[in-house]
N, C-alpha and C positions, 0 to 999 in steps of 0.2 A: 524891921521888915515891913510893916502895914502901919495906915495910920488910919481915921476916923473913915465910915466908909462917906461916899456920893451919896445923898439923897434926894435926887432928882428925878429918877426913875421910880417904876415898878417895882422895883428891886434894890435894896442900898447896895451897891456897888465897893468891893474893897482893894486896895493898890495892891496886889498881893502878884508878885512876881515868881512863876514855877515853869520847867521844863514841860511841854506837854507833845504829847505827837498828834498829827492828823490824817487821818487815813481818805484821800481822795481816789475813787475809781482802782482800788484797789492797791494801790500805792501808799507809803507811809513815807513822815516827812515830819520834822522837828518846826516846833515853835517854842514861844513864851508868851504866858498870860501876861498883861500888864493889869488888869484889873479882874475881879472876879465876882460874883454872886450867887443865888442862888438859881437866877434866871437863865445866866449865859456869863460870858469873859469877852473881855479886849483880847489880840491877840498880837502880836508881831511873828511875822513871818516874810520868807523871802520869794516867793512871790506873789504876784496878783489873781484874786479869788473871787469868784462872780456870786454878786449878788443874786440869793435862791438857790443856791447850791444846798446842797445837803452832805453832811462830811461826819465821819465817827471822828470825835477827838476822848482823851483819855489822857489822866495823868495821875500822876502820887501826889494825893493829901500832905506835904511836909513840913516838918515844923523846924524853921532853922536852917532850911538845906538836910534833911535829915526825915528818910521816908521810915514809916513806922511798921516794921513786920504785919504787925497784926493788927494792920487798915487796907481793906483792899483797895485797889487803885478806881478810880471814877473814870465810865468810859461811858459813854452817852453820844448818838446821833444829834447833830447838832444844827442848823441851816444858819448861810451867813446874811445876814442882816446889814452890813455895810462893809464898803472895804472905800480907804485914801491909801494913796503914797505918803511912805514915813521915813526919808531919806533916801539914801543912794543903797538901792536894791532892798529894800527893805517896805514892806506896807502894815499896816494894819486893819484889823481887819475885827466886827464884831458876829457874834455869834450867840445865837440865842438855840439852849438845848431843848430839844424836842422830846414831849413826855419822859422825862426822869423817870425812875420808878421812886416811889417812899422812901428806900433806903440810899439812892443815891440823893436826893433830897436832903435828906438827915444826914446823910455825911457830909455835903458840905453845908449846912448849919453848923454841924459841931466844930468843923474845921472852922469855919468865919468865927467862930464866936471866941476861940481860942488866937485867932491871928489878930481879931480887935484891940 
């Protein structure tokens, strides 16, 4: 599922592939992380997302394809920081989340340390 994280950044970076939604202007809308940290994620999504936006995304911590009752899900305002075309209808796009609280923080710590 994940392999050694990115350290090139602020943040190491890990390939950690999860269903997540994003909530735009009221609106909700499916993606997928392609990477994650404790900074922000990659994301793949279908369409095109303007740099400085601000967007709630939120998703389940899971280990295997397999969400954990008793982990609550990470939902955090997020603003996007880059977005490219990443095939036919599809871009990517990165996302840096805006003030975590501590324990969204530490859950995904605990999660990254466990998908390493």
């Amino acid at each position: 599922m994940t392999q050694a994280p990115t350290t090139q950044r602020q943040h190491a970076r890990y390939p950690v592939r999860i269903s997540c939604e994003l909530t735009i202007s009221g609106q909700t809308q499916h993606a997928e992380t392609k990477n994650l940290s404790t900074g922000g994620a990659a994301i793949v999504f279908t369409r095109p997302l303007t740099v400085g936006e601000v967007v709630t995304v939120g998703f389940f911590l899971t280990q295997d394809g397999i969400e954990d009752p008793n982990r609550s899900p990470f939902e955090c305002a997020a603003s996007i920081r880059w977005m490219k075309p990443a095939g036919d209808h599809a871009y990517e796009a990165g996302l840096q989340f805006l003030s975590p609280s501590a324990e969204q923080r530490q859950l995904l710590e605990d999660f990254l340390k466990q998908a390493a």
